[in-house]
MOPAC internal coordinates of N, CA, C and O (Angstrom, degrees):
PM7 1SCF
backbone

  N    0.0000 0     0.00 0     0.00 0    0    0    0
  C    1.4565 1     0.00 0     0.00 0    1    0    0
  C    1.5336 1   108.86 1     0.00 0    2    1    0
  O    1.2310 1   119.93 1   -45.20 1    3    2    1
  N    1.7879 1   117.74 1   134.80 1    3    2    1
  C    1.0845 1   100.79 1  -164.13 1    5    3    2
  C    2.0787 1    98.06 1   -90.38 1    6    5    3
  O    1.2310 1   125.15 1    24.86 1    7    6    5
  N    1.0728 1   107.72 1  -155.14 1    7    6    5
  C    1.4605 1   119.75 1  -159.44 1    9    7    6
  C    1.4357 1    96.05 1  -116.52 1   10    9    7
  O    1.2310 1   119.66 1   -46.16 1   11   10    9
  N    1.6096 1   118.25 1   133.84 1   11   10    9
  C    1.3406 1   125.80 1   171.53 1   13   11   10
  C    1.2710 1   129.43 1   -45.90 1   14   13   11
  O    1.2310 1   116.74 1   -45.41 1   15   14   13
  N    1.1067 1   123.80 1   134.59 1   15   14   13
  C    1.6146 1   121.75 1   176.95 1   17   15   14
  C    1.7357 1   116.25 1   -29.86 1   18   17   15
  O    1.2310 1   137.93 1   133.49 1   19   18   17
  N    1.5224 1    82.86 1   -46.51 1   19   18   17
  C    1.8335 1   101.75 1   170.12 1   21   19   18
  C    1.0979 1   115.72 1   -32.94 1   22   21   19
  O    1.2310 1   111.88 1   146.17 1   23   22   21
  N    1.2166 1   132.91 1   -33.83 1   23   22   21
  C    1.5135 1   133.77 1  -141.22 1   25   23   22
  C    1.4079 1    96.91 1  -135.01 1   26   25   23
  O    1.2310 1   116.33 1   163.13 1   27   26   25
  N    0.9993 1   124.58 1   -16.87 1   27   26   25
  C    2.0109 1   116.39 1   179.97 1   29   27   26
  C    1.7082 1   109.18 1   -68.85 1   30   29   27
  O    1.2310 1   125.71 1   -15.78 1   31   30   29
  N    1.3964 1   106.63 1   164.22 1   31   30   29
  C    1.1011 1   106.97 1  -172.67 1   33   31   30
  C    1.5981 1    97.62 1  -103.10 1   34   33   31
  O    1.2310 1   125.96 1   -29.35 1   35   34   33
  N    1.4792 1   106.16 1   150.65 1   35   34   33
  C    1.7576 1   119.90 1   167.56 1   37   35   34
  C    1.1654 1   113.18 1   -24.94 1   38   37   35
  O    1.2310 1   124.55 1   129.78 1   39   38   37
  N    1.3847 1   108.87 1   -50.22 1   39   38   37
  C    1.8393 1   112.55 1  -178.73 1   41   39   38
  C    1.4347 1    93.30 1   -61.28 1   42   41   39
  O    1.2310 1   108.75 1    84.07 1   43   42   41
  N    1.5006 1   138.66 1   -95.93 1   43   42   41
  C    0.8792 1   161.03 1   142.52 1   45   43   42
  C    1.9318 1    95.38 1    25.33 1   46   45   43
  O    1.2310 1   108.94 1   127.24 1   47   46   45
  N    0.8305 1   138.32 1   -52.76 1   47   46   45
  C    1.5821 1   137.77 1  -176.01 1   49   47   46
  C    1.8094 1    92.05 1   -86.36 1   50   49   47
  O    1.2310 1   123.49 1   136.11 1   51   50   49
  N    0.8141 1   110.92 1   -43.89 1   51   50   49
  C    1.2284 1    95.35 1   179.90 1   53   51   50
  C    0.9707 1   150.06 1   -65.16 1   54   53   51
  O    1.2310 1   128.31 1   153.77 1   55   54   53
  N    1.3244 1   101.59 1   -26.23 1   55   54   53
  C    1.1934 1   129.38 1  -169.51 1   57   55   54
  C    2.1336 1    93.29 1   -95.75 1   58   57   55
  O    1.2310 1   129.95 1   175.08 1   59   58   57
  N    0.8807 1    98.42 1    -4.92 1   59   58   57
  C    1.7743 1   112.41 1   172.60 1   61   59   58
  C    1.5388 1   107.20 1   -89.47 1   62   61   59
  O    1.2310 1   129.61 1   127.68 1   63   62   61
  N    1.3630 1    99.08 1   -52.32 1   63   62   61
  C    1.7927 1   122.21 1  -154.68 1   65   63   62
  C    1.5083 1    98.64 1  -107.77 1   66   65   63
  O    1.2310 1   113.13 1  -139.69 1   67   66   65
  N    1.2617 1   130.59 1    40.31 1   67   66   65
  C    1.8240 1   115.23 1  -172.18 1   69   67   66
  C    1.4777 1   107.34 1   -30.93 1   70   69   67
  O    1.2310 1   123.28 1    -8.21 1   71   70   69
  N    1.1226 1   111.32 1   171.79 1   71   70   69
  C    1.8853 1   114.50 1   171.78 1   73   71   70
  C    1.3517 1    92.93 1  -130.09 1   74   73   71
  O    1.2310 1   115.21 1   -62.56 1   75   74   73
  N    1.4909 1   126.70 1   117.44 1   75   74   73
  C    1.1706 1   116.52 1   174.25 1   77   75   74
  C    1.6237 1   119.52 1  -134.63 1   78   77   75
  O    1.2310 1   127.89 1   -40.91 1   79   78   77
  N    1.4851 1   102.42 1   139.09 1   79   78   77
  C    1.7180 1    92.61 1  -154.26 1   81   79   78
  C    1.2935 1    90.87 1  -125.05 1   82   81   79
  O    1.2310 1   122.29 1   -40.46 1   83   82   81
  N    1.2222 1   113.22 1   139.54 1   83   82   81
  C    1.8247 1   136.60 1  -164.20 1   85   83   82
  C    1.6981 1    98.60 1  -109.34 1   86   85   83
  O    1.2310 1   117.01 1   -19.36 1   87   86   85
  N    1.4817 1   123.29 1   160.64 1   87   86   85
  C    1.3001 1   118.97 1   165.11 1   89   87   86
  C    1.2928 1   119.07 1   -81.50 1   90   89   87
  O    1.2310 1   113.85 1   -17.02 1   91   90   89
  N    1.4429 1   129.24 1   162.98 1   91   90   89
  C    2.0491 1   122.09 1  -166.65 1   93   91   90
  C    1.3132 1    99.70 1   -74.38 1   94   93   91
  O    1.2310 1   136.36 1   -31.64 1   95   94   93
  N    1.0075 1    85.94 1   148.36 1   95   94   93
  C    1.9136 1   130.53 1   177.97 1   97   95   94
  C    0.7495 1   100.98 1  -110.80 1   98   97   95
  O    1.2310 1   126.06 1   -47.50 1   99   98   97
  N    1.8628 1   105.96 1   132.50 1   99   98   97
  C    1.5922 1    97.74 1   146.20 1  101   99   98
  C    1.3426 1   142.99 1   -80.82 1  102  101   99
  O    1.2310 1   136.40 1   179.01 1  103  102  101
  N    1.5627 1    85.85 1    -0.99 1  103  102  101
  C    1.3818 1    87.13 1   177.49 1  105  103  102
  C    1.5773 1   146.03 1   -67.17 1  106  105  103
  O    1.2310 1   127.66 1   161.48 1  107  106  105
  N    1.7673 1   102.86 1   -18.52 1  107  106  105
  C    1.0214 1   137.21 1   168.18 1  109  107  106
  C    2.1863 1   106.33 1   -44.96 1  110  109  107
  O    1.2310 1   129.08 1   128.42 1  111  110  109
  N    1.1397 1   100.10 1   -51.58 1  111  110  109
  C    1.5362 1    86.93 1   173.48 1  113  111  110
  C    1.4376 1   118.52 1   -78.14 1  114  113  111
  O    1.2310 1   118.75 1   154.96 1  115  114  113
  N    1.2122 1   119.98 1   -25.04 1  115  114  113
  C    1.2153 1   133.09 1  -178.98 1  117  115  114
  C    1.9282 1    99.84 1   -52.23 1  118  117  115
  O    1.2310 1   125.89 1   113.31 1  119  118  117
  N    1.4278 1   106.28 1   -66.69 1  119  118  117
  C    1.1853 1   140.11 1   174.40 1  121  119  118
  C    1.7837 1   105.83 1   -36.03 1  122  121  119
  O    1.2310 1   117.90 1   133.40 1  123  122  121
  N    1.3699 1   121.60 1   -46.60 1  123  122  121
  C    1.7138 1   146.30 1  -178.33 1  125  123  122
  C    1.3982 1    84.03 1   -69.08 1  126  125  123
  O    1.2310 1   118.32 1    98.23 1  127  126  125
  N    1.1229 1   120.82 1   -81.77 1  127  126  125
  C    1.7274 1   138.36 1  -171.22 1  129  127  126
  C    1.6194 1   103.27 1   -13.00 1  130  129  127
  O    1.2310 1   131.31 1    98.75 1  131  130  129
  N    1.3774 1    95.77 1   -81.25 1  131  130  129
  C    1.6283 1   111.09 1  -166.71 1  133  131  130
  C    1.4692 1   100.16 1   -75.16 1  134  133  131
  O    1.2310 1   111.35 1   143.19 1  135  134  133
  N    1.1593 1   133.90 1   -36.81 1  135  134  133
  C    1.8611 1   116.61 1   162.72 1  137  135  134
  C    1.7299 1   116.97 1   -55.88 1  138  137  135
  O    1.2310 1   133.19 1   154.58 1  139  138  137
  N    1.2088 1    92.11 1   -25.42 1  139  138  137
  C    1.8063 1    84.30 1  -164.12 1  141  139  138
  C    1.6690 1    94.49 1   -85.33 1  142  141  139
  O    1.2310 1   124.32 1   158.48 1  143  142  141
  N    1.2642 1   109.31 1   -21.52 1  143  142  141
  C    1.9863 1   104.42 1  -179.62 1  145  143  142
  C    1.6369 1    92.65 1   -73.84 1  146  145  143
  O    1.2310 1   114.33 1   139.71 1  147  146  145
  N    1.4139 1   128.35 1   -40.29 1  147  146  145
  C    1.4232 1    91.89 1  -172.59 1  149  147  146
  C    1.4813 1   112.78 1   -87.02 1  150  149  147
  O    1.2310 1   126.94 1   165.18 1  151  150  149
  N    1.2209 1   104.26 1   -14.82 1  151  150  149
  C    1.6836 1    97.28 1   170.52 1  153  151  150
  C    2.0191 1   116.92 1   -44.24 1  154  153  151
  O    1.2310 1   140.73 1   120.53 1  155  154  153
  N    1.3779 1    77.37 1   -59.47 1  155  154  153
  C    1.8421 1    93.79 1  -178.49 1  157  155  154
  C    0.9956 1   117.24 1   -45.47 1  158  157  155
  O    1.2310 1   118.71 1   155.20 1  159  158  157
  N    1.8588 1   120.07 1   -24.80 1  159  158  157
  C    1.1984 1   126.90 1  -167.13 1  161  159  158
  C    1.8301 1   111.65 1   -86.32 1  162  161  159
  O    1.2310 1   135.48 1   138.78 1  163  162  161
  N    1.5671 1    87.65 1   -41.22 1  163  162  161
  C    1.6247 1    97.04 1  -174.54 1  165  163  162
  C    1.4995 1   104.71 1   -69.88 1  166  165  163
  O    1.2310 1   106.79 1   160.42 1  167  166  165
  N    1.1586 1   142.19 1   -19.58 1  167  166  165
  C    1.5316 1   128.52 1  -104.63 1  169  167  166
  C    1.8650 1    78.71 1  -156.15 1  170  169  167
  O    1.2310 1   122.32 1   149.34 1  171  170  169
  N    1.2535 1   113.15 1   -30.66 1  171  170  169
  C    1.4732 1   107.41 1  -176.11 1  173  171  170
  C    1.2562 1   137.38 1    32.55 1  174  173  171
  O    1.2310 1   115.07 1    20.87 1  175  174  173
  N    1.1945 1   126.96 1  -159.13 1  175  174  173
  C    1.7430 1   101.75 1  -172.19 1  177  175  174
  C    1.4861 1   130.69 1   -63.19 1  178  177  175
  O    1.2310 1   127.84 1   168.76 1  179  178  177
  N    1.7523 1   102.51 1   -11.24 1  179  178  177
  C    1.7561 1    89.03 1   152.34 1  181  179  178
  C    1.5957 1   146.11 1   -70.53 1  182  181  179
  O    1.2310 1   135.95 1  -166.15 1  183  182  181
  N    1.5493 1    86.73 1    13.85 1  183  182  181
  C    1.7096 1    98.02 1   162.77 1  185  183  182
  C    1.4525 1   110.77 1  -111.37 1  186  185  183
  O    1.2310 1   133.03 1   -70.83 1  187  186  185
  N    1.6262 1    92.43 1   109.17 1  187  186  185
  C    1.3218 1    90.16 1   178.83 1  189  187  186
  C    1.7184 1   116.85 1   -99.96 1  190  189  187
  O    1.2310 1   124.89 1  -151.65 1  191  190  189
  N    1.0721 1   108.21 1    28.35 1  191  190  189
  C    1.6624 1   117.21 1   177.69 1  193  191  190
  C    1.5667 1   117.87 1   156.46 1  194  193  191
  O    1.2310 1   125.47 1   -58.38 1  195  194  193
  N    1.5802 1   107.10 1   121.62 1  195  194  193
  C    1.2845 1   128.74 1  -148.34 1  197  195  194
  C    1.7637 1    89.12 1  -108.20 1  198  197  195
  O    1.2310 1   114.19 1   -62.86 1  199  198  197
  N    1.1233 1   128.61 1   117.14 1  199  198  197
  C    1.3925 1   122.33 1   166.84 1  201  199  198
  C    1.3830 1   125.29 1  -112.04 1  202  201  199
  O    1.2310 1   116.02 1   -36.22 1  203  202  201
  N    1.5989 1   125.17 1   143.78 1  203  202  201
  C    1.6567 1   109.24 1   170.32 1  205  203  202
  C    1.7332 1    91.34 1   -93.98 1  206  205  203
  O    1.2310 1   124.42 1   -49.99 1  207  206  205
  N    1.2657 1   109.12 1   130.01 1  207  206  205
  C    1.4806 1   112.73 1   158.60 1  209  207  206
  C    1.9340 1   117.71 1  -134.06 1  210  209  207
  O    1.2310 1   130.14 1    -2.24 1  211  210  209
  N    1.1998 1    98.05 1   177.76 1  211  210  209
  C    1.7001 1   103.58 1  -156.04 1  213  211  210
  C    1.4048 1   106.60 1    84.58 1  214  213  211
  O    1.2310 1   135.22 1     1.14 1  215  214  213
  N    1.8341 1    88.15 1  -178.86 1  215  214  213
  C    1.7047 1    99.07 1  -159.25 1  217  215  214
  C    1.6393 1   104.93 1   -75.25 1  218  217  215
  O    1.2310 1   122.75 1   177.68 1  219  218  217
  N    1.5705 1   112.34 1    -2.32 1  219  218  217
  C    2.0300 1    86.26 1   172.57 1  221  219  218
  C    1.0555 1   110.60 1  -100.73 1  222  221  219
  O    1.2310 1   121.78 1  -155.06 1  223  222  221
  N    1.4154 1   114.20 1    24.94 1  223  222  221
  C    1.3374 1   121.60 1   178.28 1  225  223  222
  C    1.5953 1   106.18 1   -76.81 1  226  225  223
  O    1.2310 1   128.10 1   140.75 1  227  226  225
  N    1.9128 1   102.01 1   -39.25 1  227  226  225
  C    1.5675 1   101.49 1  -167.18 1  229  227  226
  C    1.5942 1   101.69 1   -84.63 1  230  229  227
  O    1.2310 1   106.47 1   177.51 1  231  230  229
  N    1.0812 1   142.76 1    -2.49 1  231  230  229
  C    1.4039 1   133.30 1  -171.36 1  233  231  230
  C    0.8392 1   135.36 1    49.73 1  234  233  231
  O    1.2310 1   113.18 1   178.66 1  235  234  233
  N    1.5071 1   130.50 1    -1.34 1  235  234  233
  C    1.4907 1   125.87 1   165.10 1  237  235  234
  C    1.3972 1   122.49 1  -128.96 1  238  237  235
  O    1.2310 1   124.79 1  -139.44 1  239  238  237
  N    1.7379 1   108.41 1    40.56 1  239  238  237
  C    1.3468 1   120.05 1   172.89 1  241  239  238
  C    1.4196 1   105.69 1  -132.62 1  242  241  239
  O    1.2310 1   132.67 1    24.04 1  243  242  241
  N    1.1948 1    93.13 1  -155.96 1  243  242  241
  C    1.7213 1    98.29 1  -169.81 1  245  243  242
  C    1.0186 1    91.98 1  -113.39 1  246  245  243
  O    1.2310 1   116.92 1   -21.86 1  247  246  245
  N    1.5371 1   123.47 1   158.14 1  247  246  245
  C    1.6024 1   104.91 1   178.96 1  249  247  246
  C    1.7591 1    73.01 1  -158.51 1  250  249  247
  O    1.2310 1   125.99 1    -6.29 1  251  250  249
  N    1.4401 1   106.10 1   173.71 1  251  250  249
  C    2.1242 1   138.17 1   156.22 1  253  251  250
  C    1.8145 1    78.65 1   -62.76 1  254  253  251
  O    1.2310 1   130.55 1   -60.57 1  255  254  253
  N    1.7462 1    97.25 1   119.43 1  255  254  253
  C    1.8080 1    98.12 1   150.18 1  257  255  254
  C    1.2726 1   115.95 1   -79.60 1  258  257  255
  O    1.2310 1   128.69 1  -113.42 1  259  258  257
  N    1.1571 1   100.87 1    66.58 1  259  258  257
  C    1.5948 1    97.72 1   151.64 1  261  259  258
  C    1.6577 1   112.20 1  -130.34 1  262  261  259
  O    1.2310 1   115.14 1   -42.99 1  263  262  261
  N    1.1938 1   126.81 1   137.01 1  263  262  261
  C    1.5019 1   147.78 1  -163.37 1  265  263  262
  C    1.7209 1   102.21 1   -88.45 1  266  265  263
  O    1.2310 1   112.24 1   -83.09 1  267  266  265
  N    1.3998 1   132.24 1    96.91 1  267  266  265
  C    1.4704 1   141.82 1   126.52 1  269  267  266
  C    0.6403 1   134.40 1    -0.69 1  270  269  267
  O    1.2310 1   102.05 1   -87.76 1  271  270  269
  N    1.5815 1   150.41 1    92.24 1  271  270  269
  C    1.6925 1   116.35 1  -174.70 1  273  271  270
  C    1.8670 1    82.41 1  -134.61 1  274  273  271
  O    1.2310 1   115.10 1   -46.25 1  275  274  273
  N    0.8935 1   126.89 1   133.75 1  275  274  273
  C    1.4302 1   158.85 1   131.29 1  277  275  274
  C    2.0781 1   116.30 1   -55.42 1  278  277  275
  O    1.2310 1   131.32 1   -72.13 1  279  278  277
  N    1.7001 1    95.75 1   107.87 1  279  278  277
  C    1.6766 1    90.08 1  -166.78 1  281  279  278
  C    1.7966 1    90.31 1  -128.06 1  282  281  279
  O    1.2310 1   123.32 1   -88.66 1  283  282  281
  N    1.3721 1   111.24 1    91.34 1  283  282  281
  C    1.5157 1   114.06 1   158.96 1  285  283  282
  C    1.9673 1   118.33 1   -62.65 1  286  285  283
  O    1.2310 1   125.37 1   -50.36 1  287  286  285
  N    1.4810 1   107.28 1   129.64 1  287  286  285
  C    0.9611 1   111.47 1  -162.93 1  289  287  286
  C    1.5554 1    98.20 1  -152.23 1  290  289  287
  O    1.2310 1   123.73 1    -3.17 1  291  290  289
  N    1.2636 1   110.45 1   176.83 1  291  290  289
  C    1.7284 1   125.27 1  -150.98 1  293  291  290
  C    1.7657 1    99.61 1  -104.68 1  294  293  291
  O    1.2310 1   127.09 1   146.82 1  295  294  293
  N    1.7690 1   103.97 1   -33.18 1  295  294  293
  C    1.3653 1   103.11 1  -170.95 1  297  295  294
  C    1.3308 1   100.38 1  -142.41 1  298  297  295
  O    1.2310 1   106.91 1  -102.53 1  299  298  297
  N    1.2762 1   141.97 1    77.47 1  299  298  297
  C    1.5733 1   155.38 1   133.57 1  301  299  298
  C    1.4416 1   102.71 1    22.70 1  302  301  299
  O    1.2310 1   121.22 1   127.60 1  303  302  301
  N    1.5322 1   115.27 1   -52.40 1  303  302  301
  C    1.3275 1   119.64 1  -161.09 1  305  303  302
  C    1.8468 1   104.96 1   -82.81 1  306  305  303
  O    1.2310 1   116.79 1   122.67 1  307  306  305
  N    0.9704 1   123.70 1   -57.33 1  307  306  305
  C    1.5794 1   124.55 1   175.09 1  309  307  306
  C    1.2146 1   119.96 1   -56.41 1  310  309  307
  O    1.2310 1   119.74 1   142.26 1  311  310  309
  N    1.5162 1   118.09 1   -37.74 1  311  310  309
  C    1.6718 1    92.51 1   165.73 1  313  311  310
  C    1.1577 1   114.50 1   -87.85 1  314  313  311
  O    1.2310 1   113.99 1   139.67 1  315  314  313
  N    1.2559 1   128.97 1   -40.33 1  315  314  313
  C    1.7378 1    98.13 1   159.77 1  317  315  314
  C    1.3181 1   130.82 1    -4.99 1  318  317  315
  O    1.2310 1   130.46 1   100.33 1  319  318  317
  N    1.4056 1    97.43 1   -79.67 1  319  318  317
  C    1.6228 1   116.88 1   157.25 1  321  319  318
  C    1.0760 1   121.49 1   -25.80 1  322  321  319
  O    1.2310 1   113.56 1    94.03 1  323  322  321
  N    1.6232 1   129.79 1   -85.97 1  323  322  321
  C    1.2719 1   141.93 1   149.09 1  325  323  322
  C    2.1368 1   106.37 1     2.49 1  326  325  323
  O    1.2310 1   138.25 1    93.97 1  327  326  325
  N    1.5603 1    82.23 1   -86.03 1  327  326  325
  C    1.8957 1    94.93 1  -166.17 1  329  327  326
  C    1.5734 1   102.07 1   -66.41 1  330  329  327
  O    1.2310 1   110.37 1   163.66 1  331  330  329
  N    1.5284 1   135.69 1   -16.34 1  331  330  329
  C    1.1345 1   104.25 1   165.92 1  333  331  330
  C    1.6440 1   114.89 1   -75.65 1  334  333  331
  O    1.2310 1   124.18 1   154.97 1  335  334  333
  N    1.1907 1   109.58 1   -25.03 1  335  334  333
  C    1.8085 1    99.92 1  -169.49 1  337  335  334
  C    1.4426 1    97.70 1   -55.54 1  338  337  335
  O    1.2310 1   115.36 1   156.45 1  339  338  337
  N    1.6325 1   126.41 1   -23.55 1  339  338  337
  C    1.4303 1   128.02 1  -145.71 1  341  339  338
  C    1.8928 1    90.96 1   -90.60 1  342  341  339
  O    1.2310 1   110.09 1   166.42 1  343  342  341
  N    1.3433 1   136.21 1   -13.58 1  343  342  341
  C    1.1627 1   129.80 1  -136.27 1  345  343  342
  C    0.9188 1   131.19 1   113.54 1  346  345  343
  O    1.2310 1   117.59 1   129.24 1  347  346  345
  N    1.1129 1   122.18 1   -50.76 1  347  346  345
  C    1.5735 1   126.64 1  -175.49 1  349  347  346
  C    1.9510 1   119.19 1   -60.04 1  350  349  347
  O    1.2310 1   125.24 1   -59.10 1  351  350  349
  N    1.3730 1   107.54 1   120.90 1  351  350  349
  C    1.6252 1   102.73 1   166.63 1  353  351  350
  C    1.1340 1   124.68 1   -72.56 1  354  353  351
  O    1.2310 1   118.55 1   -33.69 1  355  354  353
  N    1.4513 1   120.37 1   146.31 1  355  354  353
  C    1.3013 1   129.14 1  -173.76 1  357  355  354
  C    1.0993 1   102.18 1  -110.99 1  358  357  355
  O    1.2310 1   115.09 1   -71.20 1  359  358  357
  N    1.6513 1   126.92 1   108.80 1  359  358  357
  C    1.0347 1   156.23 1  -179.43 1  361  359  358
  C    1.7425 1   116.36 1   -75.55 1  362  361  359
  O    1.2310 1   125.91 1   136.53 1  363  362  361
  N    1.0389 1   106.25 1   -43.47 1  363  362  361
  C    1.7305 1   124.84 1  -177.21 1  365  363  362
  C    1.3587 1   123.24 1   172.20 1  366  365  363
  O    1.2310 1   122.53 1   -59.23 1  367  366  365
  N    1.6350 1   112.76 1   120.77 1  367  366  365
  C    1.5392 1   127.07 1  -156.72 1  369  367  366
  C    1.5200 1    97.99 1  -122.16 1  370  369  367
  O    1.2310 1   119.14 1   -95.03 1  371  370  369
  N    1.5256 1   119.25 1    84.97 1  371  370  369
  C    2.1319 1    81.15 1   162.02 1  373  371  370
  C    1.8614 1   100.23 1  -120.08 1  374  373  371
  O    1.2310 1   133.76 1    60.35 1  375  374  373
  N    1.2723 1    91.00 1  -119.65 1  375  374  373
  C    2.0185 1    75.72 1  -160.46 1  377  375  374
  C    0.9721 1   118.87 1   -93.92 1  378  377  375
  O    1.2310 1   108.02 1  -178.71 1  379  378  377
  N    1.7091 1   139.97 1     1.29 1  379  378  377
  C    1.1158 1   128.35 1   159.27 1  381  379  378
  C    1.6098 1    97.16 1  -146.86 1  382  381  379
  O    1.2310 1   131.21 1  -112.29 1  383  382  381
  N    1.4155 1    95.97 1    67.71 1  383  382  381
  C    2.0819 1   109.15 1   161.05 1  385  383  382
  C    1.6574 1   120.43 1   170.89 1  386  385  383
  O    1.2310 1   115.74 1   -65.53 1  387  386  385
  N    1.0593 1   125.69 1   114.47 1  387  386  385
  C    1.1886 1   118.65 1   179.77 1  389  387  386
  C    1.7399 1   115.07 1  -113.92 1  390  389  387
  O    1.2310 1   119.82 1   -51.17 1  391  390  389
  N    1.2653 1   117.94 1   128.83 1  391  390  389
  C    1.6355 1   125.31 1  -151.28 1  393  391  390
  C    1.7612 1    91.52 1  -112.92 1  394  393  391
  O    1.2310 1   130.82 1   -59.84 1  395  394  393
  N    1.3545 1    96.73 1   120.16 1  395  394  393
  C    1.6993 1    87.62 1  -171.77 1  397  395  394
  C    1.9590 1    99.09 1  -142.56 1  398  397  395
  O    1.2310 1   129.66 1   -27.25 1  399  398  397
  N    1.4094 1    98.98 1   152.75 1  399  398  397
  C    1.5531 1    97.36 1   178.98 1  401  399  398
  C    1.3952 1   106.70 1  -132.31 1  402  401  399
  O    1.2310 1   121.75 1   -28.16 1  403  402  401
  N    1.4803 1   114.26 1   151.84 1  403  402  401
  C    1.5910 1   125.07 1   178.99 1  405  403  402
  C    1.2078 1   120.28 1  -133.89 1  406  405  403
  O    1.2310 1   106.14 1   -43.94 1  407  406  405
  N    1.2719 1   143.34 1   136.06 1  407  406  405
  C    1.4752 1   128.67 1  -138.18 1  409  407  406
  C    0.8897 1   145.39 1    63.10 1  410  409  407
  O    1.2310 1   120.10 1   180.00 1  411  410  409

């Protein structure tokens, strides 16, 4: 039986989990752009503020390509709802935050 994630060493995760950081893209906002229109779309006026956050947010570093988005909303629980029917995994929901991944 192997040994819990809990228990591996940094090397050992890493060598699982590389961290790998690319130079900025622009595509990365491009990428924010067209996620955050369908967010707005699904999510309707209970999104009351769509954010890009993390490092491809700042554009002139290196960052993990993967795109951040921060989605303030009125009810935690429905878009969950909402963005999982859309794809999105729901990672962790309780009463005021829902942690979700896509891709």
């Amino acid at each position: 039986m192997e040994k819990p994630l809990s228990e591996w060493t940094l090397e050992e995760l890493w060598a699982l989990f590389p961290i790998m950081l690319t130079a900025p893209d622009p595509a990365w906002e491009k990428q924010f752009e067209r996620e955050s229109g369908r967010l707005k779309t699904l999510l309707g006026k209970s999104a009351l503020g769509i954010h890009h956050i993390g490092s491809t947010a700042v554009g002139t570093i290196a960052a993990k390509p993967i795109v951040d988005i921060l989605v303030e909303t009125d009810d935690p629980h429905r878009a969950a709802r909402l963005l999982g029917e859309q794809g999105y995994i729901i990672m962790n929901c309780t009463e005021r935050r829902a942690s979700l991944n896509k891709g």
